[in-house]
KEVEX-308234 format. One record per residue (C-alpha): residue number from 1; x, y, z. Coordinates in pm, 1 decimal, padded with zeros to 6 digits. Layout:
REM residues N
+-----+----------+----------+----------+
!   n !        u !        v !        w !
+-----+----------+----------+----------+
! NUM !        X !        Y !        Z !
...
+-----+----------+----------+----------+
REM end
This chain:
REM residues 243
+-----+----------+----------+----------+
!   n !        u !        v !        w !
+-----+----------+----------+----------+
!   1 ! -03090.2 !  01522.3 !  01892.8 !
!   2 ! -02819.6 !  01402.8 !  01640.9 !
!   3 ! -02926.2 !  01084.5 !  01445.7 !
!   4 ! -02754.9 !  00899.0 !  01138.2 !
!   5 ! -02844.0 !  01021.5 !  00770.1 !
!   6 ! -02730.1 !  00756.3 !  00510.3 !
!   7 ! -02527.6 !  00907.2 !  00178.7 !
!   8 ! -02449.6 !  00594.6 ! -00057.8 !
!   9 ! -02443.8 !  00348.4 !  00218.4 !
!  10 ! -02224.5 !  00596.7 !  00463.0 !
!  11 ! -02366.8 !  00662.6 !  00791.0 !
!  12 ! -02289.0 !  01012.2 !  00866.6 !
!  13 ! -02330.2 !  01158.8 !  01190.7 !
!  14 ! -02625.3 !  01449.7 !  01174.9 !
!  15 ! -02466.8 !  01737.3 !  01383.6 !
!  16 ! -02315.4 !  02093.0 !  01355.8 !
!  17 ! -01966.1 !  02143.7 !  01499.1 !
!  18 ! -02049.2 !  02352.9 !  01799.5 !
!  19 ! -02275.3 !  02009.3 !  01945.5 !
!  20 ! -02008.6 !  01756.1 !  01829.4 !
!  21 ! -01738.3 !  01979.3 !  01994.2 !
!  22 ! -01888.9 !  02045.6 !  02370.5 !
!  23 ! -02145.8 !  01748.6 !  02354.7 !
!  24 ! -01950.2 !  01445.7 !  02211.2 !
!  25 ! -01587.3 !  01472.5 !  02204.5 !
!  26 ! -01518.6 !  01685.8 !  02539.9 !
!  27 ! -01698.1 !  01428.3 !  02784.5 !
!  28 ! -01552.7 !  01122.9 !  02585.9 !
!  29 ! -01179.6 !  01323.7 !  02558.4 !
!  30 ! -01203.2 !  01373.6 !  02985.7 !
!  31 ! -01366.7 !  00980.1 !  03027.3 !
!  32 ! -01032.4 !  00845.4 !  02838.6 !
!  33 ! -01328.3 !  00680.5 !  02596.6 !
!  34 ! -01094.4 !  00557.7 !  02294.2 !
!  35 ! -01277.8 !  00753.3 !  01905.5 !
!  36 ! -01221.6 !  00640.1 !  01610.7 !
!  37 ! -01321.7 !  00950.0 !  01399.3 !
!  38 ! -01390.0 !  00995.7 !  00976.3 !
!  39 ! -01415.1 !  01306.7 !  00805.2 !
!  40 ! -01572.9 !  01233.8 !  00501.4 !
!  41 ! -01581.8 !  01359.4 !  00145.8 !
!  42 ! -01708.3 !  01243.1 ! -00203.3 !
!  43 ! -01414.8 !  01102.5 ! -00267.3 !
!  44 ! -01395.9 !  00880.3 !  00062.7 !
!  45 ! -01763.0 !  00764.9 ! -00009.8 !
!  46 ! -01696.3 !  00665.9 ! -00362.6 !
!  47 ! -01286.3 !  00503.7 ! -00239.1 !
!  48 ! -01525.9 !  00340.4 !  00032.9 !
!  49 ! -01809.6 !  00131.3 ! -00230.6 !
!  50 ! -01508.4 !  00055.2 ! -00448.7 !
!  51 ! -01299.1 ! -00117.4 ! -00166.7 !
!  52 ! -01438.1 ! -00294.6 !  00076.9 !
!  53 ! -01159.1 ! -00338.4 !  00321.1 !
!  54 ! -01177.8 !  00034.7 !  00347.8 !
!  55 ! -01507.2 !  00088.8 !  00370.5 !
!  56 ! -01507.4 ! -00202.7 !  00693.7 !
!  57 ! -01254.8 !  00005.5 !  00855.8 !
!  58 ! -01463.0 !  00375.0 !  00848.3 !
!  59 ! -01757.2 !  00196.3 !  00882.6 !
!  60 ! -01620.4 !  00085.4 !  01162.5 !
!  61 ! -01529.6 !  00450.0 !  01355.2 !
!  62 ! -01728.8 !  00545.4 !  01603.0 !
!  63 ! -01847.7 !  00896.1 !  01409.2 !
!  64 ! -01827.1 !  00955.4 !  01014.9 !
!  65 ! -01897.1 !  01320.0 !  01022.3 !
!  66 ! -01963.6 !  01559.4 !  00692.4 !
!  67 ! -01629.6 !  01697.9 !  00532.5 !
!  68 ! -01722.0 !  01813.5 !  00208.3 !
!  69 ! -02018.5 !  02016.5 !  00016.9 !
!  70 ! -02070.1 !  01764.3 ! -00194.3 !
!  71 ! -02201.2 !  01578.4 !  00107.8 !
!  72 ! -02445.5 !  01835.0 !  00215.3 !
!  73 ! -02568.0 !  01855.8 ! -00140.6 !
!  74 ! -02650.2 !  01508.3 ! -00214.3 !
!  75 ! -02791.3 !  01477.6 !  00163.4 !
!  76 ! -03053.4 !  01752.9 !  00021.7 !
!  77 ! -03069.3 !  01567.6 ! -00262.3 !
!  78 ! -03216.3 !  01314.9 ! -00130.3 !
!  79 ! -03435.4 !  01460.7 !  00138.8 !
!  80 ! -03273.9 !  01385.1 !  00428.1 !
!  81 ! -03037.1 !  01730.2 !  00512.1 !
!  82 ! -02724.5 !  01709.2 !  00716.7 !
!  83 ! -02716.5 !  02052.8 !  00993.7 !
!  84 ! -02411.1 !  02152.1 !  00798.4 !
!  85 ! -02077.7 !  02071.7 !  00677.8 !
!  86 ! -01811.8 !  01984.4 !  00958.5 !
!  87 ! -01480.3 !  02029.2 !  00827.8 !
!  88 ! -01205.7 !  01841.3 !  00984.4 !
!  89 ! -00958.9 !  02150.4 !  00999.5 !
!  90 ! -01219.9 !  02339.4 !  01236.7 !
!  91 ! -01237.7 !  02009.1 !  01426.0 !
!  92 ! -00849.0 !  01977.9 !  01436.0 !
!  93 ! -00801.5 !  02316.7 !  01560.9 !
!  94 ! -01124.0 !  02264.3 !  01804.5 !
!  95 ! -00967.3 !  02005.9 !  01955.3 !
!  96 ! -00626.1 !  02187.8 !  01987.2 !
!  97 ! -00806.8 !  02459.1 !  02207.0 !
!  98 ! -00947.4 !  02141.6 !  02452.3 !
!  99 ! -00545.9 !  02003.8 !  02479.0 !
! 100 ! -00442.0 !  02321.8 !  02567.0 !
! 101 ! -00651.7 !  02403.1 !  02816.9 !
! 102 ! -00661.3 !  02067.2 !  02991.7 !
! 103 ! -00297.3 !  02014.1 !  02929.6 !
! 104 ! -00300.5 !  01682.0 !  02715.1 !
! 105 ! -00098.6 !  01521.5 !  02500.1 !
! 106 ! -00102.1 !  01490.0 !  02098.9 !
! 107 !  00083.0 !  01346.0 !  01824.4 !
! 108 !  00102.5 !  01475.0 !  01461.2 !
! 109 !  00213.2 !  01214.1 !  01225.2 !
! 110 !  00209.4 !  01270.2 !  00833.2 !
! 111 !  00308.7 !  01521.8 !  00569.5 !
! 112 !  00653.7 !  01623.3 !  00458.8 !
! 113 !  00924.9 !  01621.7 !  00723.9 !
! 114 !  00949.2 !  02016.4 !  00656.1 !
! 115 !  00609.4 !  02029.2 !  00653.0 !
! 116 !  00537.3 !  01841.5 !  01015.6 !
! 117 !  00821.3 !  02066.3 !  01144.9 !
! 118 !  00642.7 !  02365.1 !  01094.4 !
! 119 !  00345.9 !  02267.4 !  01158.1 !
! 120 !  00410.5 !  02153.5 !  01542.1 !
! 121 !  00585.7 !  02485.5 !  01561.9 !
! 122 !  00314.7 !  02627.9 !  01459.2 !
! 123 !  00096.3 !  02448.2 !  01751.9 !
! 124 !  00343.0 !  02492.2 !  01997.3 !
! 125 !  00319.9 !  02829.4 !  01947.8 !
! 126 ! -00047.3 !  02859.5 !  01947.7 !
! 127 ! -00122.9 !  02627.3 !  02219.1 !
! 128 !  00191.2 !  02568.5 !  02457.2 !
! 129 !  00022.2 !  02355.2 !  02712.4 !
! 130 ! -00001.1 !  02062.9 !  02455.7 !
! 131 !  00272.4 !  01800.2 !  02517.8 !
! 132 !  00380.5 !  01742.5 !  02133.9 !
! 133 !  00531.8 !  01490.8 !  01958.7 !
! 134 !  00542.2 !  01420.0 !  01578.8 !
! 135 !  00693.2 !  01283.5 !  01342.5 !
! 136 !  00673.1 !  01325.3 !  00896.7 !
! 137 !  00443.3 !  01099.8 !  00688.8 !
! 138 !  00681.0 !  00882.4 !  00514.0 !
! 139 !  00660.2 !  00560.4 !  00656.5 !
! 140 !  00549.1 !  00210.7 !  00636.0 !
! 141 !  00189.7 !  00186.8 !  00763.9 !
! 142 !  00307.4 ! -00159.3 !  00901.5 !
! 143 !  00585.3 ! -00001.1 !  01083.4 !
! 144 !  00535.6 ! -00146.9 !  01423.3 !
! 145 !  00809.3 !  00010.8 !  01619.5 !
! 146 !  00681.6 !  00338.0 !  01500.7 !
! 147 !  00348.5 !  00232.1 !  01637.9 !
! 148 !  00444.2 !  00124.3 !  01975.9 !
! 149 !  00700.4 !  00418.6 !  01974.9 !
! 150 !  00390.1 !  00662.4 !  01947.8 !
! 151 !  00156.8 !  00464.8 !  02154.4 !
! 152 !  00429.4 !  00483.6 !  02461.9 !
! 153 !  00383.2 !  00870.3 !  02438.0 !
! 154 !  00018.3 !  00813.3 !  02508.0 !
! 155 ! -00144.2 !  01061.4 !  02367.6 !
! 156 ! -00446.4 !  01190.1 !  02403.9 !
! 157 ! -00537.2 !  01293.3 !  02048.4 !
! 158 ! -00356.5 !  01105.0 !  01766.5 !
! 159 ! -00381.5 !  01335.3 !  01392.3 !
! 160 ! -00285.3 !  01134.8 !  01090.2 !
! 161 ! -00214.1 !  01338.3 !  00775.9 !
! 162 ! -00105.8 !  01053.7 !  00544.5 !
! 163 ! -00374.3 !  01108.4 !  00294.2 !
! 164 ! -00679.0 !  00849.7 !  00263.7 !
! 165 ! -00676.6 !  00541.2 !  00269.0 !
! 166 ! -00356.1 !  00521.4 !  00442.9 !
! 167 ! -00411.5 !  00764.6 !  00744.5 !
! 168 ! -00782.6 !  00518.4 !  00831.4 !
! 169 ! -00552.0 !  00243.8 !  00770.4 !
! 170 ! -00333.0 !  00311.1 !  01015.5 !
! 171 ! -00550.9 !  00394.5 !  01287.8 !
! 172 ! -00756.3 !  00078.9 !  01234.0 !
! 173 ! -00402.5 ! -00154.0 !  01223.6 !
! 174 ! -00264.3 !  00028.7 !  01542.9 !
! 175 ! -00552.5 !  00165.4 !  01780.3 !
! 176 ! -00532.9 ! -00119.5 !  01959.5 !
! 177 ! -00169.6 ! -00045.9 !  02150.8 !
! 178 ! -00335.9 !  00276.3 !  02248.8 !
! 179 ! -00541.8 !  00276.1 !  02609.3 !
! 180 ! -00768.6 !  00612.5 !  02495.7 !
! 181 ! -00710.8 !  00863.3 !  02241.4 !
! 182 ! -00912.1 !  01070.3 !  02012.1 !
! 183 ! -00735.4 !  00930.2 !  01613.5 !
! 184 ! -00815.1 !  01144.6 !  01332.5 !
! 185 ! -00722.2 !  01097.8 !  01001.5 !
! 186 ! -00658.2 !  01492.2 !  00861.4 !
! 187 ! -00614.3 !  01522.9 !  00512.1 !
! 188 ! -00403.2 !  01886.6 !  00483.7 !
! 189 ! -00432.8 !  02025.7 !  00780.0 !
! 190 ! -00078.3 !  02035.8 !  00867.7 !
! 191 ! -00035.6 !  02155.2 !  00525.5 !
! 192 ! -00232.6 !  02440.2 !  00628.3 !
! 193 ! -00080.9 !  02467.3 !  00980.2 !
! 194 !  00253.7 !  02546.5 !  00820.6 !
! 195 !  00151.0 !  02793.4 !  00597.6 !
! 196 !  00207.7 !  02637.3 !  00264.7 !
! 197 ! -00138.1 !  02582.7 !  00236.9 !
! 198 ! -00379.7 !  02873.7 !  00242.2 !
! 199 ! -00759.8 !  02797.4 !  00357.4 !
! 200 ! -00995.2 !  02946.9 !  00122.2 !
! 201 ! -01125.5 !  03258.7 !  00249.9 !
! 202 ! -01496.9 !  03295.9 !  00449.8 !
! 203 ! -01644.5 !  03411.1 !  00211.4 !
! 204 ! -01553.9 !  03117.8 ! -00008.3 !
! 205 ! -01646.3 !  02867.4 !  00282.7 !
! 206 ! -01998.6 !  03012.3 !  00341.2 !
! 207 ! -02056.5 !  02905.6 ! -00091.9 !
! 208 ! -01920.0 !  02593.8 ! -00058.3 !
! 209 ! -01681.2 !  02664.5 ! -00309.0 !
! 210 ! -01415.2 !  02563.9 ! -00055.3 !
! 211 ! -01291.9 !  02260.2 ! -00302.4 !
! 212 ! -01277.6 !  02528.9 ! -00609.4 !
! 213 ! -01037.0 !  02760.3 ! -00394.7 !
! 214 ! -00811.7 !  02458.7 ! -00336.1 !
! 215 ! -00832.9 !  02325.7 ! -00686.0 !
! 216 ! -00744.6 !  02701.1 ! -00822.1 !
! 217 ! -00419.5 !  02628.1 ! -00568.6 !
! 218 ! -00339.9 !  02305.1 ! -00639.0 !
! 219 ! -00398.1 !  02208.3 ! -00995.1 !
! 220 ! -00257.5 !  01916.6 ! -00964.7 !
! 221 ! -00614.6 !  01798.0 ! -00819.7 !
! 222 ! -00811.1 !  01803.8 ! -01101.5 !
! 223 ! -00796.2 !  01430.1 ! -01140.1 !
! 224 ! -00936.3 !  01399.2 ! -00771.1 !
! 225 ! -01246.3 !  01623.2 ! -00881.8 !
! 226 ! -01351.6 !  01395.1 ! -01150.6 !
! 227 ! -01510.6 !  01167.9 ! -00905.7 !
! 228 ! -01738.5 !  01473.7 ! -00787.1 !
! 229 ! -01997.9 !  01398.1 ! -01115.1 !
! 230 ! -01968.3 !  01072.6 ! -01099.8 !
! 231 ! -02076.3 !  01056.3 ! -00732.3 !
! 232 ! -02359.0 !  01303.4 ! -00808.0 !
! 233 ! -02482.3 !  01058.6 ! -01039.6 !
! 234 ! -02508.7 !  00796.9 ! -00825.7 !
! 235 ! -02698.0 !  00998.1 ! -00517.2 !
! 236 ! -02918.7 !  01085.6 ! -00841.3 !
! 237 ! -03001.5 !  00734.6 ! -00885.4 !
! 238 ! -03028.7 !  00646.4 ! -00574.3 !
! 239 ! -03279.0 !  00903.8 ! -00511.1 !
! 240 ! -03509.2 !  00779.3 ! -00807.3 !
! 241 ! -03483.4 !  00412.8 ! -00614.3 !
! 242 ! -03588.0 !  00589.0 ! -00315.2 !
! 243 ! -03911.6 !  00734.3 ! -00512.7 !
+-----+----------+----------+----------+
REM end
């Protein structure tokens, strides 16, 4: 039975992939039951205890679910494991498979406008069933008309790739014009989608070393990883306030 392990104040959802796939988002995807979903890193844990108006709004999803070693780690850490990571590209492309074969709908919003267009190329290849829409990450959170423009597509499954804390922000300021949906905020998955983004190989994933293979292709994130000690810290102390 899944249950709720606390990481630095974070509720994360205990499961493994397979369970959260069939057991959770299936029934509530075919019920029209509106989920607000969080993949969750070091990064969003440490964003989230700095800003509090962020941290409401995951806080306030209805499943914060494991996206990033570091998570698993410091759950060891401090002696209450997580069943594994649950990366939100597996869950992306998981929930791809269920569109397709029930025929739903799903909009793509973020990334570069190249980017987005290959990307839903990509998926319309892959899964042809889906009805599609999309449309490229650089806009005005606020934008209302956009809002309304994708909520009267009503989608089933709405993916935001606008980067955190934008892509949570958007789903918390605009869920409400939508009747059901599953929203996601995605990170680089459309990157990866369009190919100009290679996932680090298996073996890579089964280490955990998943964040090193991206870092060693995008340099440019080496101010992002400086968190990762700091954040290990912290779980560090927190454990000894545990003891």
């Amino acid at each position: 039975m899944s249950s709720i392990i606390n990481v630095l104040s974070i509720p994360f959802f205990n499961t493994n992939k397979a369970s959260f796939i069939r057991d959770v988002l299936v029934p509530r995807i075919l019920k029209r039951e509106k989920t607000f979903i969080v993949t969750a890193n070091p990064e969003i844990v440490e964003y989230a205890n700095e800003h509090e108006s962020y941290k409401k709004i995951i806080l306030g999803a209805d499943y914060i679910i494991p996206d990033g070693a570091g998570i698993i780690l410091a759950a060891k850490m401090l002696n209450t494991p997580l069943e594994e990571r649950v990366p939100g590209f597996e869950i992306t492309m998981e929930l791809l498979k269920v569109a397709n074969e029930h025929h739903l709908g799903v909009y793509m919003l973020g990334a570069a406008e190249d980017v987005i267009e290959a990307a839903a190329a990509e998926v319309n290849r892959q899964y042809p069933n889906i009805r599609l829409h999309h449309h490229h990450g650089y806009i005005d959170i606020n934008d209302q008309d956009l809002a309304h423009k994708i909520a009267g597509h009503q989608p089933d499954m709405i993916f935001t790739a606008l980067g955190f804390p934008k892509q949570e922000e958007w789903i918390s300021q605009h869920s409400h014009l939508f009747e059901s949906g599953v929203f996601m905020g995605v990170g680089g998955t459309f990157d990866i989608l369009a190919g100009t983004v290679k996932r680090a190989p298996e073996f890579w994933q089964k280490l955990n070393l998943e964040w090193l293979y991206r870092l060693i292709q995008q340099p440019s994130r080496w101010r992002r990883m400086l968190v990762l000690p700091l954040f290990v810290v912290k779980v560090m102390l927190s454990k000894k306030s545990r003891a």
